[in-house]
MMTF fields as JSON, N, C-alpha, C and O atoms, coordinates in Angstrom:
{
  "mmtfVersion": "1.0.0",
  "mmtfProducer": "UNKNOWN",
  "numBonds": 335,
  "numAtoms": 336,
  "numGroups": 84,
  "numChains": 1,
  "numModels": 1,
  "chainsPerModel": [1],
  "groupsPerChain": [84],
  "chainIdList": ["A"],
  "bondAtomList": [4, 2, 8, 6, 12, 10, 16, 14, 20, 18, 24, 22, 28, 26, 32, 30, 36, 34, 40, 38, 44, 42, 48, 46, 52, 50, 56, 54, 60, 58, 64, 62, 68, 66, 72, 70, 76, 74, 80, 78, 84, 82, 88, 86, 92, 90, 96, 94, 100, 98, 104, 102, 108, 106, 112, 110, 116, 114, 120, 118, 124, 122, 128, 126, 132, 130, 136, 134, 140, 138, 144, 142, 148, 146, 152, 150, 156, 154, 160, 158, 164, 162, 168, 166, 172, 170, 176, 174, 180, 178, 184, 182, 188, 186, 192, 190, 196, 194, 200, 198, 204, 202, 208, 206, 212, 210, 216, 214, 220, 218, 224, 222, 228, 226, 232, 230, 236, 234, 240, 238, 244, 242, 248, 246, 252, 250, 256, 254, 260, 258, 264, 262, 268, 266, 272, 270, 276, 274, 280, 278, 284, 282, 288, 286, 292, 290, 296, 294, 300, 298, 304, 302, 308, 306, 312, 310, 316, 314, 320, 318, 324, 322, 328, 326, 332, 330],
  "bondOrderList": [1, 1, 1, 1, 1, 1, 1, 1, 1, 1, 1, 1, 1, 1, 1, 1, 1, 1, 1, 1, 1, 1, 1, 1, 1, 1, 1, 1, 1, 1, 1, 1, 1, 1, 1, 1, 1, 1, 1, 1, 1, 1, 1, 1, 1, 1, 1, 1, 1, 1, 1, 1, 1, 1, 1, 1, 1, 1, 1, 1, 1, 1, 1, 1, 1, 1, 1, 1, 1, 1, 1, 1, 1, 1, 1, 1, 1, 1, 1, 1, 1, 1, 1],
  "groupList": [{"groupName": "UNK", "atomNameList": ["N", "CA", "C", "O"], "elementList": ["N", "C", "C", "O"], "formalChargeList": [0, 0, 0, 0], "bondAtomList": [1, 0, 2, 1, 3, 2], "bondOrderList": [1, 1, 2], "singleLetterCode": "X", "chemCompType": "L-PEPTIDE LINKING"}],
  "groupTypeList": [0, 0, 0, 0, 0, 0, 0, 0, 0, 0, 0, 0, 0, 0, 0, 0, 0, 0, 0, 0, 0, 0, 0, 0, 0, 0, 0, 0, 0, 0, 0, 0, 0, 0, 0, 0, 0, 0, 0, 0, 0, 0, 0, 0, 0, 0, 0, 0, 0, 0, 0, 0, 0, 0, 0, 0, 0, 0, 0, 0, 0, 0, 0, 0, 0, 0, 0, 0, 0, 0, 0, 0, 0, 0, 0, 0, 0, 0, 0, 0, 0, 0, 0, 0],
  "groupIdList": [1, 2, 3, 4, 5, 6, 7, 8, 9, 10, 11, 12, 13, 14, 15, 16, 17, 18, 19, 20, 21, 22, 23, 24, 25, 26, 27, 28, 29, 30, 31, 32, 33, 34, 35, 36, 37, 38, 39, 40, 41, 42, 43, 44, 45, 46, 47, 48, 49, 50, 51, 52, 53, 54, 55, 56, 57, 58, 59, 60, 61, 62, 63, 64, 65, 66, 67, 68, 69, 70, 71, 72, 73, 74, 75, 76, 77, 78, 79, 80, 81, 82, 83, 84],
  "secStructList": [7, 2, 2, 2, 2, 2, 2, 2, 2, 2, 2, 2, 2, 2, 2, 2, 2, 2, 2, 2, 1, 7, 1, 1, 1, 6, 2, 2, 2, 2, 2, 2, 2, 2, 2, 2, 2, 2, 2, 2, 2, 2, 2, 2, 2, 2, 2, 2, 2, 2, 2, 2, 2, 2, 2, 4, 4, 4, 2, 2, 2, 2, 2, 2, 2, 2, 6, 6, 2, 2, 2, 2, 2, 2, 2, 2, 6, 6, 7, 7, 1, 1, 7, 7],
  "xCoordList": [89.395, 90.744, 91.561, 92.499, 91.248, 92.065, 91.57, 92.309, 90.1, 89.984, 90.574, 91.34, 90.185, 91.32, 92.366, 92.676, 93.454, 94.613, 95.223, 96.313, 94.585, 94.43, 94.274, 94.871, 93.135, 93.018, 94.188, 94.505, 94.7, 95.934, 97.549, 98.259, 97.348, 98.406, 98.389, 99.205, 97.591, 97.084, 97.334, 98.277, 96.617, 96.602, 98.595, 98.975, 99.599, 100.659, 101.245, 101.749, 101.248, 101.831, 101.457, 102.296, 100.355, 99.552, 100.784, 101.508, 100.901, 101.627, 102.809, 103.279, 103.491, 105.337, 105.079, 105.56, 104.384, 104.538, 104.789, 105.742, 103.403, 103.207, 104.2, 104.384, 105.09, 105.956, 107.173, 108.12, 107.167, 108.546, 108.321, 109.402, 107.619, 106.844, 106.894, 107.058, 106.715, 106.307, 107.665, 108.578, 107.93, 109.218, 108.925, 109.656, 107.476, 106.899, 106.997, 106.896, 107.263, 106.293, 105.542, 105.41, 104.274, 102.767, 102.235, 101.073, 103.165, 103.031, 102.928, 102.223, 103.793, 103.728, 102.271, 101.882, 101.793, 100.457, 99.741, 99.349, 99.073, 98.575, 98.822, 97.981, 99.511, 100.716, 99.716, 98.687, 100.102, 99.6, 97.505, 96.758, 97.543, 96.035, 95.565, 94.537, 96.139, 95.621, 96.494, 95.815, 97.289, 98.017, 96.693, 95.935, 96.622, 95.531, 94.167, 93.592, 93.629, 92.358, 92.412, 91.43, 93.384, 93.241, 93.666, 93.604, 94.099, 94.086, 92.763, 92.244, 91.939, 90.585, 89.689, 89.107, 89.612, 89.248, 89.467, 88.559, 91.082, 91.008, 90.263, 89.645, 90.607, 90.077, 88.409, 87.961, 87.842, 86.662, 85.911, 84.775, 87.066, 86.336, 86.435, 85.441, 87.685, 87.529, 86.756, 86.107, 86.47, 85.943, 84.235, 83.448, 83.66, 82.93, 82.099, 81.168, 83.402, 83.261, 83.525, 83.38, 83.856, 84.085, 83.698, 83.87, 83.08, 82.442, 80.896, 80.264, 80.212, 79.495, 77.96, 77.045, 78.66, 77.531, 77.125, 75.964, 78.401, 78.35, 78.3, 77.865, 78.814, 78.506, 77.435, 76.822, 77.204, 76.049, 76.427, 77.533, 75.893, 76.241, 77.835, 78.86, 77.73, 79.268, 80.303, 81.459, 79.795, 81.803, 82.156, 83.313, 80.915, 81.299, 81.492, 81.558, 81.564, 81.415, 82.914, 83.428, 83.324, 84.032, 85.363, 85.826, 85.904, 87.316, 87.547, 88.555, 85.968, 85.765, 86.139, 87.009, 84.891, 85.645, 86.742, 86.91, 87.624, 89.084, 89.944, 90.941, 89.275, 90.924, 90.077, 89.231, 89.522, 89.262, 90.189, 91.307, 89.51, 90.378, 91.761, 92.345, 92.438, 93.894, 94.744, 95.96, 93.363, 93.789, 93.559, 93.882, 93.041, 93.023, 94.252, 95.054, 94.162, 95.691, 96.883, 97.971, 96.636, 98.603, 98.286, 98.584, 97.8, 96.992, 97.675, 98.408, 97.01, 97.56, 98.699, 99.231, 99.44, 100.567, 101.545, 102.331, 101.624, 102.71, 102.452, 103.34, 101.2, 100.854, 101.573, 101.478, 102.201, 103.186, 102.065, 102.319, 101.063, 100.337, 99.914, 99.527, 99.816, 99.304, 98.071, 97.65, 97.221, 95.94, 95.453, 94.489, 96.203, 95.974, 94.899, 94.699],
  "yCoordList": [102.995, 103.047, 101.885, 101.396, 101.516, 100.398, 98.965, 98.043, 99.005, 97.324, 97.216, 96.282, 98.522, 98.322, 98.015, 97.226, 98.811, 98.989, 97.294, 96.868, 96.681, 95.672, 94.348, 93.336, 94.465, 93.538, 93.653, 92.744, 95.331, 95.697, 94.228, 93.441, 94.683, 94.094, 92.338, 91.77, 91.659, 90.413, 90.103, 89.324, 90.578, 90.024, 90.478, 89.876, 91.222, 91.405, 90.149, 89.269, 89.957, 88.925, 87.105, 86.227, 87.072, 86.206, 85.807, 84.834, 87.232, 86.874, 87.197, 87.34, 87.378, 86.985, 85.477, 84.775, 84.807, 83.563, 82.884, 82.25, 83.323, 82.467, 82.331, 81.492, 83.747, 83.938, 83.423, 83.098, 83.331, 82.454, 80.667, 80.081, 80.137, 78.983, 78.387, 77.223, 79.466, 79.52, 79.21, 79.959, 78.261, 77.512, 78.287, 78.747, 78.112, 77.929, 78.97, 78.93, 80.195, 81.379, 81.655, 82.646, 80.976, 81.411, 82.452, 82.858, 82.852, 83.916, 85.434, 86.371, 85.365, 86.565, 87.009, 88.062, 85.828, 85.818, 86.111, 87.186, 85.996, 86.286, 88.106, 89.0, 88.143, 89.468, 90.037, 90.659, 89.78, 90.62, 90.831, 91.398, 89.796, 90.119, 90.795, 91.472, 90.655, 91.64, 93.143, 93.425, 93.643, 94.799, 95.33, 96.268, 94.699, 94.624, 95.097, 96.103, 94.187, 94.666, 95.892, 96.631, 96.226, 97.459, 98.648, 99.737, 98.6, 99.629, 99.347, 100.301, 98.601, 98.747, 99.544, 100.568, 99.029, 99.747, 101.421, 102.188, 101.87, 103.037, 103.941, 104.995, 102.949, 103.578, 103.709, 104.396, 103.239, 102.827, 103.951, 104.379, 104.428, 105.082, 106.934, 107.65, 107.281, 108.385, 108.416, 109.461, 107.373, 107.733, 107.698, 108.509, 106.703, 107.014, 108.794, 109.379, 109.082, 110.706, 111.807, 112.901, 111.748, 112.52, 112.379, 113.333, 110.886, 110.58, 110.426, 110.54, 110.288, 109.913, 110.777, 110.54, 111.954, 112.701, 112.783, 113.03, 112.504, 112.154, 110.863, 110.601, 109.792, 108.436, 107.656, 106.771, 107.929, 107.598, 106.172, 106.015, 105.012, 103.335, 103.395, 103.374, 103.462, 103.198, 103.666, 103.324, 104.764, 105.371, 104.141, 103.739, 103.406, 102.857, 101.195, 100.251, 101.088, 99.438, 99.333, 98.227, 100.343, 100.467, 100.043, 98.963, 100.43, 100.119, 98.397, 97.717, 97.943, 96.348, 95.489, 94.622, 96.118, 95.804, 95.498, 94.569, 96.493, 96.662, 95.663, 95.017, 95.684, 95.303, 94.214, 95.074, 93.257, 92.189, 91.149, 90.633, 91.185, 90.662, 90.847, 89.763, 91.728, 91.909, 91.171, 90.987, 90.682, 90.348, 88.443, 87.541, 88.284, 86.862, 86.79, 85.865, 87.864, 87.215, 87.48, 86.924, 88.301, 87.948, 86.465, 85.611, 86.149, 85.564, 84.127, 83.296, 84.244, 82.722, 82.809, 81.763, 84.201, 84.14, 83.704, 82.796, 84.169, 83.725, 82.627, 82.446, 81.573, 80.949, 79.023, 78.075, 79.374, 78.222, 76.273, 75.071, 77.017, 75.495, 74.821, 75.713, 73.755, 72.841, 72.928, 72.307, 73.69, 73.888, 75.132, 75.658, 75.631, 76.645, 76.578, 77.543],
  "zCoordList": [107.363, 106.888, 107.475, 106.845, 108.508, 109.403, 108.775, 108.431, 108.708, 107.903, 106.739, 106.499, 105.535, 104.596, 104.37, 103.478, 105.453, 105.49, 106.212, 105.83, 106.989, 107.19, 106.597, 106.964, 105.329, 104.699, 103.221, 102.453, 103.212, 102.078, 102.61, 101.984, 104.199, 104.43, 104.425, 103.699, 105.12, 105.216, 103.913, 103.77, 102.601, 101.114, 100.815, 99.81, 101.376, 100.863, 101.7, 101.002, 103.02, 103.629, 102.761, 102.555, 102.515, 101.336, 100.777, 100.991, 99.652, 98.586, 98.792, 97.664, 99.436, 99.918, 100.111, 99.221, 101.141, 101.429, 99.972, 99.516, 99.374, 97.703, 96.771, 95.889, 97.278, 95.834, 96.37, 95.654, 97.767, 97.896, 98.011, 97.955, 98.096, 97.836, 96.528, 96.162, 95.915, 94.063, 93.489, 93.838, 92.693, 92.151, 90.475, 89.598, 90.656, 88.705, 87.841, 86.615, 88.758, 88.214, 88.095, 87.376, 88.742, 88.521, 89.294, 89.275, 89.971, 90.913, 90.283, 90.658, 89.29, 88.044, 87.16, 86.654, 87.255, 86.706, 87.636, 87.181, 88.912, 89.739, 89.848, 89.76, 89.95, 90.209, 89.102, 89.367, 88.023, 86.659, 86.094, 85.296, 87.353, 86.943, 88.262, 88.268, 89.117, 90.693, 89.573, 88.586, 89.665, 89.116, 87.658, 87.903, 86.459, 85.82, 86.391, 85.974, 87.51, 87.966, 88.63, 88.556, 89.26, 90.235, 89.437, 90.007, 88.165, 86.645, 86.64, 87.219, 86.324, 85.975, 86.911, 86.553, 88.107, 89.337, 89.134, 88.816, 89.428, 89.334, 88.218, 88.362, 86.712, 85.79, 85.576, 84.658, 86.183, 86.327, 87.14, 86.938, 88.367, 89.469, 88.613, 88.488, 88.206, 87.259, 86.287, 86.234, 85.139, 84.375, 85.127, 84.641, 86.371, 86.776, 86.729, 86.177, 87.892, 88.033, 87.304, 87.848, 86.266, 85.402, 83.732, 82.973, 83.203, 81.843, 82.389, 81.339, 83.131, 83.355, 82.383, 81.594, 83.265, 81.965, 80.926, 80.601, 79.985, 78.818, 78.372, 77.251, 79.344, 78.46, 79.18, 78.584, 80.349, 81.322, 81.401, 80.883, 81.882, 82.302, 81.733, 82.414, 80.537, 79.798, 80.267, 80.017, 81.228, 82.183, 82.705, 82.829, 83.083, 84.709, 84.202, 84.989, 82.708, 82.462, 80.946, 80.781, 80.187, 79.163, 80.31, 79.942, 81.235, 81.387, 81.648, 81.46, 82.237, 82.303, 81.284, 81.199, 80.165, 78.598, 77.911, 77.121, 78.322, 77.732, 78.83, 78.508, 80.329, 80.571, 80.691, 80.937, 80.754, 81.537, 79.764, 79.762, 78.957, 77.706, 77.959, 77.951, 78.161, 78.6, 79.733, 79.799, 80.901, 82.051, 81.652, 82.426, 80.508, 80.189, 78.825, 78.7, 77.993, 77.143, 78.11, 77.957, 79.046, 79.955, 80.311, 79.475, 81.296, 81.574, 80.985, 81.522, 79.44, 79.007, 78.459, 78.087, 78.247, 77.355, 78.833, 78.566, 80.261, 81.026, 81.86, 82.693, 81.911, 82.316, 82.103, 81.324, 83.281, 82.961, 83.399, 83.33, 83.746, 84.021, 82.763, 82.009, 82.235, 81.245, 80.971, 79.996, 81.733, 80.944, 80.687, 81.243, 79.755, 78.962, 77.897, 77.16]
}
């Protein structure tokens, strides 16, 4: 619980520095795909434990599916860098 809680805080101190640093807004994007992945994560870990029986591999790989496409159109729709 302590390395977690540890590496929770280290990655929040991270991103205060970044986002006050950050002139561009690219920090929003970052923001939106860490926020994004950790919806996937959770959704991933329920449907793990609870579809599994019935969809067997597919509990544990369908929420990947859905969000990872989602986590690339935010992605390029708020992405203020030039190489989009």
């Amino acid at each position: 619980m302590m390395v977690f809680g540890g590496i929770g805080v280290a990655f929040g101190i991270l991103d205060i520095r970044i986002f006050q640093a950050d002139e561009s807004g690219d920090w929003m994007v970052s923001h939106l795909q860490r926020m994004i992945g950790a919806f996937i994560a959770t959704v991933s870990a329920v449907s793990a434990v609870n579809l599994t029986p019935m969809l067997g591999i597919a509990a544990w790989l369908w929420p990947t599916a859905l969000g990872v496409p989602l986590i690339y159109y935010w992605s390029n729709k708020y992405s203020t860098s030039s190489t989009r």
